[in-house]
C-alpha positions, 0 to 999 in steps of 0.5 A: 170856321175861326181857324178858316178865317184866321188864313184868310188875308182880310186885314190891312197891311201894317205899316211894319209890312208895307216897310219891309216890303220895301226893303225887299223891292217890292212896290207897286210898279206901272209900266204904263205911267212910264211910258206914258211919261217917256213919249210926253217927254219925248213930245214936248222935247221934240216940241221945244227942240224940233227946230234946233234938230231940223236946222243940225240935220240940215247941215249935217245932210249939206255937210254930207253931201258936200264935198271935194275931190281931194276929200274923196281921194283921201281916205284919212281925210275922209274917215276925218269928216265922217267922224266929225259928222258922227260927233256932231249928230251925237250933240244934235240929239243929246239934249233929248236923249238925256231927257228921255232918259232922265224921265226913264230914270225919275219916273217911276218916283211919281208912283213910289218914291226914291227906292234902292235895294239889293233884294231883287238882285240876290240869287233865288233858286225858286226862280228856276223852279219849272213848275213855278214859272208855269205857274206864273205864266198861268197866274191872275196876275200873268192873266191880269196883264195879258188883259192890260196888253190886249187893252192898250193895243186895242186903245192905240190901235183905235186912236191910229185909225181914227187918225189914218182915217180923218187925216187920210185927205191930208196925207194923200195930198202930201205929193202934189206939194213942194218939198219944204211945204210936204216936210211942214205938213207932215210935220203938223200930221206927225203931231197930230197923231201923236198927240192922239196917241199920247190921250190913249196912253194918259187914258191907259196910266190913268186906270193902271196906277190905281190899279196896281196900287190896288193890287200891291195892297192886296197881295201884302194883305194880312191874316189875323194870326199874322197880325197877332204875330207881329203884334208879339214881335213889335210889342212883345208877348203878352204873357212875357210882358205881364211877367215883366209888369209883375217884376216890376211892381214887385221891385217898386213893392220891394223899394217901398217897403224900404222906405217904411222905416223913414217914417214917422207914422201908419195910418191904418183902417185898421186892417184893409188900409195902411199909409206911411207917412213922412215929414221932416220941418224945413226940408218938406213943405207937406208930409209925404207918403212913403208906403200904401198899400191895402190886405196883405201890403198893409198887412207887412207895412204894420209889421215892419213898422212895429218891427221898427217902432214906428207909431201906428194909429187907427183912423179909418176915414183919414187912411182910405182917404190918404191911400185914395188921393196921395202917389208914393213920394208926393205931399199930401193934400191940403185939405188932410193937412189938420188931420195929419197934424194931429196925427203927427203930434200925437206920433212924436208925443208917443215917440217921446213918452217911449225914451222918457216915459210919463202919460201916454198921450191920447189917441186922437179922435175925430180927426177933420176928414172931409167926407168928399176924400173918404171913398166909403162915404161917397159910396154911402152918399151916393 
């Protein structure tokens, strides 16, 4: 059953996925939002042009039709003004054939955004696969937009009769008017039932652009293994990672130990707990710590401080207290400073007494730990 649900795609694309989609030119497409922008373009410019392109097309019919005998007897001449009248219908109409296009060309940015990729241009040979076509003519998706189709026919079909069927008085009146009074009127019916067909298509963008929004989040669904993939791709193996982790505390225990025999004491508990400690007057404004560690850390930073002849004292209160409440190359803080003072002086006493002999200075006792920085005696308080 867990295997069964680790192929199943439940989770949400990761935004690594999304990306590469991308890339590869998939996004979610809606064939009805651009048509619904190309005929609301195509409307408000007839709206804002219409009478500049009734006015050209006037002259271009008087023009036409307009003409001398020796025009007709001429056929450069003629050829000439057929050309002219060519050029000129093609500036007519430009304005709105450059916005139809333009809105062709920027729509589909309102779904997407800015999108250019090579992908879906690249030779798939799977594409010519017979059954895999079939399979697509028969898929959910082939089935999806057969449904979308048969909708938006019905949905402009309904809108063209109940057009037909409110204008019909309106257009069966058209004959009995004059000529420039017909052409108006046809006009205002012509605009009437576009409008009417343009509510059809807004309604039909409106539930497709969340639908294929919807459903190109569905197919990029992941299953979990795929999401423990690119978890292992992104941020790398977790077992590689921990071996890197363990290399690397091993380099940082390596570095640490080197520094052991800069210092001037060890502060040990004695045997759980040892700390390193540096100073050096008018360089320092505190001591530091140099090396932690507890079991068999503080086991090697006993031996290399012996090895090296570094003091090491016992004071279990200030150690546990030092390995809790100090980073390596930090100071101190200042309420151990008393302590480690006296520990200090008794390492640089004990270092003197060993070049020059005489008596051994004595071990210092009771050193002022507060009892707050100790761990054990908060665990004993509480």
């Amino acid at each position: 059953m867990a295997d069964d649900s680790d192929l199943e795609k439940t989770e949400q694309p990761s935004q690594r996925r999304l990306d590469q989609a991308r890339e590869e030119g998939q996004v979610a497409r809606s064939r009805e939002l651009s048509t619904f922008m190309g005929l609301l373009a195509g409307g408000g410019g007839l709206w804002f042009m219409g009478s500049y392109i009734h006015q050209s097309l006037l002259t271009l019919l008087r023009q036409g039709l307009s003409f001398d005998a020796g025009v007709a007897q001429d056929p450069g001449r003629m050829v000439e003004q057929l050309s002219g009248l060519g050029f000129f219908a093609i500036w007519t109409f430009i304005p709105l054939m450059g916005l139809l296009v333009a809105t062709a060309v920027f729509s589909p940015l309102l779904l997407n955004g800015w999108l250019f990729s090579f992908q879906p241009l690249q030779p798939k040979f799977s594409r010519l696969d017979p059954g895999a076509g079939l399979a697509r003519m028969f898929s959910r998706q082939s089935l999806v937009e057969l449904g979308k189709s048969i909708a938006k026919a019905l949905v402009v079909g309904l809108a063209g009769i109940w057009a037909m069927w409110h204008l019909l008085d309106q257009i069966l009146a058209l004959p009995g008017m004059a000529v420039t009074q017909a052409a108006s009127r046809m006009g205002s019916l012509v605009g009437q039932s576009f409008m009417l067909l343009l509510l059809g298509m807004m309604l039909v963008a409106a539930v497709d652009v969340p639908f294929q929004l919807w459903e190109h989040n569905r197919r990029l669904r992941m299953t979990k293994e795929e999401v423990r993939q690119e978890a292992k791709e992104t941020e790398g193996d977790p077992h590689v990672k921990s071996k890197i982790r363990g290399m690397q505390r091993e380099m940082a225990r390596r570095r640490m130990m080197a520094q052991i025999p800069t210092a001037d004491v060890v502060v040990t508990n004695p045997t759980h707990y040892a700390v390193a400690l540096r100073y050096r007057e008018g360089t320092m404004r505190a001591p530091i710590v140099v090396a932690k560690g507890v079991h068999l850390v503080a086991a090697r930073i006993r031996e290399t401080a012996a090895n090296h002849q570094i003091p090491v004292v016992e004071a279990p209160e200030l150690a546990r207290a030092l390995y809790a409440h100090t980073d390596l190359e930090h100071p101190i803080p200042e309420a151990l400073y008393l302590a480690v003072a006296e520990i200090l002086a008794y390492a640089y006493q004990l270092q003197r007494q060993r070049q020059e002999g005489g008596v051994v200075p004595m071990v210092p006792q009771h050193l002022p730990v507060p009892p707050h920085l100790d761990p054990e005696s908060r665990v004993s308080a509480s």
